[in-house]
N, C-alpha and C positions, 0 to 999 in steps of 0.2 A: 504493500500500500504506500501512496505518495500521499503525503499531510505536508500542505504549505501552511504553516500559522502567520498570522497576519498580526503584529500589533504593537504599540510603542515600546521602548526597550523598559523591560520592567524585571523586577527580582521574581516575583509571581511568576513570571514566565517562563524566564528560566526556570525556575526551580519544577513546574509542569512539563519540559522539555527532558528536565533530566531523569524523569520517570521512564522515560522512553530508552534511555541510553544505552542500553543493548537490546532492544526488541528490533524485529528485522523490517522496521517503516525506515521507507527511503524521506527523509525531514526537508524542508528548507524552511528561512522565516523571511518576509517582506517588511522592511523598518519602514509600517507606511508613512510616519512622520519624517519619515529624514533623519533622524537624529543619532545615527551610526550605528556601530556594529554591537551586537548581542552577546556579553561573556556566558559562550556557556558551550554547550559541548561539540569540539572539531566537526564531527559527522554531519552536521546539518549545515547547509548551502544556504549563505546571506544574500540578501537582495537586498543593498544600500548603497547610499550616494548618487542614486538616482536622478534626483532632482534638477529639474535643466532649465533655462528661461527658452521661450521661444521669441522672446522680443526684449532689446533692451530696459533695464528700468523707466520707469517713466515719471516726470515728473507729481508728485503727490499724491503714487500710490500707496507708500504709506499709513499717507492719513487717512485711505478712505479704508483700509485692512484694517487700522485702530478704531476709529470711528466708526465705518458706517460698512461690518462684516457680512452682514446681506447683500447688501451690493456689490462689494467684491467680487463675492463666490459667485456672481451672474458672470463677470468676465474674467473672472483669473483663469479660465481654462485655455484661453487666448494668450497669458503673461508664460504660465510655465507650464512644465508636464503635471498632471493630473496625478493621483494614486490612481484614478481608473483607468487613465492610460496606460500607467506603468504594469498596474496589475494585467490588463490582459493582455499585453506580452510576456509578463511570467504564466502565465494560461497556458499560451500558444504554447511556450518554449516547454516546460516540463510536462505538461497534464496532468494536474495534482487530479487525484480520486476523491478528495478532501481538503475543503478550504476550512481553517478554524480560526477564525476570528476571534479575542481576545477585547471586551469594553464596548461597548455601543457608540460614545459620541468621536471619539477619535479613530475608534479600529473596524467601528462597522460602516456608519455614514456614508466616508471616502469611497466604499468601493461597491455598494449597491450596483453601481447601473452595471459595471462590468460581470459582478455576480448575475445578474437578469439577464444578461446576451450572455454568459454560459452557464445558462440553465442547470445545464446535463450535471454540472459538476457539484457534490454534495456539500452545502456547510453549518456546521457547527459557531454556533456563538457562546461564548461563555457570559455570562453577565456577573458583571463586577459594581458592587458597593450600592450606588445612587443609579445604576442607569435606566433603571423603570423608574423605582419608586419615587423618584426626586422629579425627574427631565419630564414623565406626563403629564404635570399639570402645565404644562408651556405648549400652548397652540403649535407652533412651530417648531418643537420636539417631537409633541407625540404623531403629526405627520411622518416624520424622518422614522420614528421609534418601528409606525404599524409599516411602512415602506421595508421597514429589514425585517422586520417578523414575517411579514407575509413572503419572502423570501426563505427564510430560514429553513432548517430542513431538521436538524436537530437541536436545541437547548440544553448548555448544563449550565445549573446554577449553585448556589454557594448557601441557598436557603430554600424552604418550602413556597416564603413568600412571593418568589419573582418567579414562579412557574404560574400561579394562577394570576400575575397579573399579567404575566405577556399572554395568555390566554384569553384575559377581559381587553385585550390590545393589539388582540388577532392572529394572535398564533397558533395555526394548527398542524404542527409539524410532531415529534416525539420528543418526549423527556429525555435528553440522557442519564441522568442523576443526579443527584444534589452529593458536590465533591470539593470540599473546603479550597479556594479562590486559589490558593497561594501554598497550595499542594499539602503532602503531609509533612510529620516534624519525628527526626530524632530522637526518639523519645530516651534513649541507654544513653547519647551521647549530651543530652540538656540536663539529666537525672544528676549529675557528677556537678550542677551549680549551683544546687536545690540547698538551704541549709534548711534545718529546723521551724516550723512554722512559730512555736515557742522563743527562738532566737531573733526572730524576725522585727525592726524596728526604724521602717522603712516607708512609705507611701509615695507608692509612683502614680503619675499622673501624665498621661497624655497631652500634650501643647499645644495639638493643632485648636487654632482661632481665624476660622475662615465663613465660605457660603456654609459648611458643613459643621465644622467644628465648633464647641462652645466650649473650653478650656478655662477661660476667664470664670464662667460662673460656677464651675468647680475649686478656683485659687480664689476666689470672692468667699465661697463657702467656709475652703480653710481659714481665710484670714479672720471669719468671725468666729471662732473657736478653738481661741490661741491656748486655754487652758486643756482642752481635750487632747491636742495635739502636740502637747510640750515635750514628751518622754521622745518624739517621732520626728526622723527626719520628713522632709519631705522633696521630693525627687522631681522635678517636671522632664520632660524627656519629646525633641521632636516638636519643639518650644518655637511656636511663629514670632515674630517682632511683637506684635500688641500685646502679647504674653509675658515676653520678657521686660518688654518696657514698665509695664502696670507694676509686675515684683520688684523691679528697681525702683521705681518712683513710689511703693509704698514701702520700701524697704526692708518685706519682708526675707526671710533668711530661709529662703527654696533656693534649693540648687537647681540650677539651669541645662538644657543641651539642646542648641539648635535643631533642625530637622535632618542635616548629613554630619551631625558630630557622633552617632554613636553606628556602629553596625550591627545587624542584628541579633550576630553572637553576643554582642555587647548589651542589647538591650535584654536578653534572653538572661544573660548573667543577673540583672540588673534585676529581673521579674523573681527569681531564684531568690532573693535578700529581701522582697518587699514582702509584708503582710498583707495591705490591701493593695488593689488597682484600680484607680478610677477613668471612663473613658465615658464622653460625653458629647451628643451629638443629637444634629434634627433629621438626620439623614445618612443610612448607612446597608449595609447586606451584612452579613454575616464578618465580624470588624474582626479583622487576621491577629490584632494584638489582646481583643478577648480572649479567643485562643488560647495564645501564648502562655496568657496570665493563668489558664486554666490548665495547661501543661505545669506551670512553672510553678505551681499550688498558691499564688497571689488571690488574695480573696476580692472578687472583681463587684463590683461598682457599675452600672454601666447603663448607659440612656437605651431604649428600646423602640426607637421608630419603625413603627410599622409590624410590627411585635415579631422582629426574628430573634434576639436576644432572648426573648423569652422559648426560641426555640432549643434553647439550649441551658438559660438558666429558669432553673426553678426560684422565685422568687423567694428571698427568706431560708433557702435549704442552700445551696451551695453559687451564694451569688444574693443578690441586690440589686434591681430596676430602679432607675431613674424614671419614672414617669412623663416630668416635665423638664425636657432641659434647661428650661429658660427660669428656673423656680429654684433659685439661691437657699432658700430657708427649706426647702424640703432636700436638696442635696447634703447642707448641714446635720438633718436629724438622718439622713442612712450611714454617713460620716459618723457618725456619734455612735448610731444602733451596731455597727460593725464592729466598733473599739471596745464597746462594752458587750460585746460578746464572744470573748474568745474561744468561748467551746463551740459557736457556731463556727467559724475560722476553721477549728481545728476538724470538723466534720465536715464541712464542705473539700476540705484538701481532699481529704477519704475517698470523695465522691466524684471530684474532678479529675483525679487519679483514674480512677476506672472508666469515667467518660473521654479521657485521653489517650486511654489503651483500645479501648472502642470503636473510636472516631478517629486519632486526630494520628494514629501512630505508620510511618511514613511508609515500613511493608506492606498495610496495609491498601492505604491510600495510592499505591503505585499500581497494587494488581487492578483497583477499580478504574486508574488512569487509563491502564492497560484496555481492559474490558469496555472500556467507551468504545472505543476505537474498533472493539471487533462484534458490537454489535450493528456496524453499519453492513 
């Protein structure tokens, strides 16, 4: 079998590629954004650097690419080569059996028209984090959205939730499976940075503060509950500017780490020494550093948009729902409930443990990789 994957250079993807690393699929990937090559394993043939103009620049098309992106994309297929152009010369030239796409607005978008003029050829989209549940309420997404569903041929997703909404979104191709985003983990080789859930005195926190993130009202939370948190460090990790700024201009004493300062052995180690983990958001799939935290026996915290979090925590048993992200004083009392319950801590570990062995452990998850691919 021939699998072109299609999609911006990401660790996710690799690490999905490397599942693959001795089965006998002939691989290539297409960098549809331009953005260079993919570290990950020799055997697969790159399609990058593509990118060509077919007309000089032109005066203040800049401005209208910043400004006014609708408009653009009417004539930029006239300034440079297309992904859909480029894509179906990789068509013509290999014959992939299987196209799998990788994200909806950047990795699927681009190459619709060229997937529709070769029909014949099968594809897989993975959906990643926000790309239904967030991009459908925007008139001019869920166009684009029901445009590649109704294309698609197969779905895997990362939750229960994003199957029945490309379903209410026009999908009626097959389930692959629901098969954690960002592949499986480690689990004999994370175990060895695991200390004592009793020695633990630690609180990590998520930083992203974006369309998606709400970090701030998590570090807002901590900051009014200086006495609960006194015995505790507290760790931000993956820290946007608005993030860090706020800690420094109210001076509290969180340690800090941008979003490319740590890697993810390093935040893995980092999960390994925390008690709790908190992550917070209005928009999400199945969040890869919940996970982690769940691997890593971190007793998690975590916002629940659209209720896939609850697909995996039990609320109050091994884990903690955010209800409202935007709700400072109800983050505070889960913050508090979690501190003053260490024997729940210590029995959600128990539990996460066995749901890691389960779910999240990377033998596993490779044979299902595997098995995607040969139920086509």
């Amino acid at each position: 079998m021939r699998i072109l994957f299609i999609s911006m250079p990401s660790i996710h993807v690799i690490r999905w590629i490397e599942n693959l690393k001795n089965s006998s699929y002939e691989m290539y990937w297409f960098d549809v954004l331009g953005r260079g090559r993919l570290e990950t394993i020799d055997s697969v043939t790159q399609f990058v650097d593509w990118k060509q103009r077919k007309v000089p620049n032109i005066k203040g098309e800049y401005f209208v690419k910043k400004k006014a992106p609708s408009i653009y994309s009417i004539f930029h297929s006239f300034l440079e080569v297309s992904a859909n152009e480029e894509l179906e010369k990789i068509l013509k030239e290999i014959k992939p059996d299987v196209v799998h796409s990788f994200e909806m607005q950047h990795g699927s978008y681009p190459i619709v028209k060229a997937m529709n003029k070769f029909s014949h050829v099968k594809w897989i989209y993975s959906c990643w984090g926000s790309d239904l549940y967030y991009y459908k309420n925007f008139k001019s997404h869920r166009k684009k959205i029901r445009e590649v569903l109704k294309r698609i041929n197969y779905l895997h997703t990362d939750c229960a939730r994003d199957f029945v909404l490309a379903k209410e979104l026009g999908f009626k191709g097959k389930h692959a499976g629901i098969i954690p985003g960002g592949s499986g983990y480690d689990l004999e080789e994370f175990s060895k940075f695991k200390i004592p859930v009793s020695d633990r005195k630690i609180i990590l926190v998520k930083g992203y503060q974006h369309t998606f993130g709400r970090a701030l009202n998590v570090i807002k939370a901590l900051q009014n509950i200086p006495e609960i948190i006194a015995n505790y460090e507290v760790v931000v990790f993956g820290a946007h500017s608005d993030v860090i700024n706020y800690i420094t201009l109210n001076q509290l004493k969180f340690k800090t780490f941008t979003r490319n300062e740590l890697s993810q052995r390093e935040v893995m180690q980092l999960m390994g020494k925390s008690l709790i983990y908190i992550g917070n958001n209005i928009s999400d799939g199945m969040p890869n550093t919940l996970l982690e935290a769940i691997i890593m026996n971190a007793f998690p915290i975590q916002s629940n948009p659209g209720n896939v979090t609850s697909e995996i925590i039990d609320n109050e048993s091994n884990g903690l729902l955010i209800a409202n992200p935007e709700d400072i004083k109800a983050i505070e009392e889960l913050i508090i409930s979690a501190i003053k319950n260490p024997l729940r801590i210590a029995s959600a570990a128990v539990i996460n443990t066995k749901i890691a062995a389960e779910k999240l452990d990377k033998k596993k998850v490779r044979k299902e990789v595997i098995s995607l691919y040969k139920q086509l």
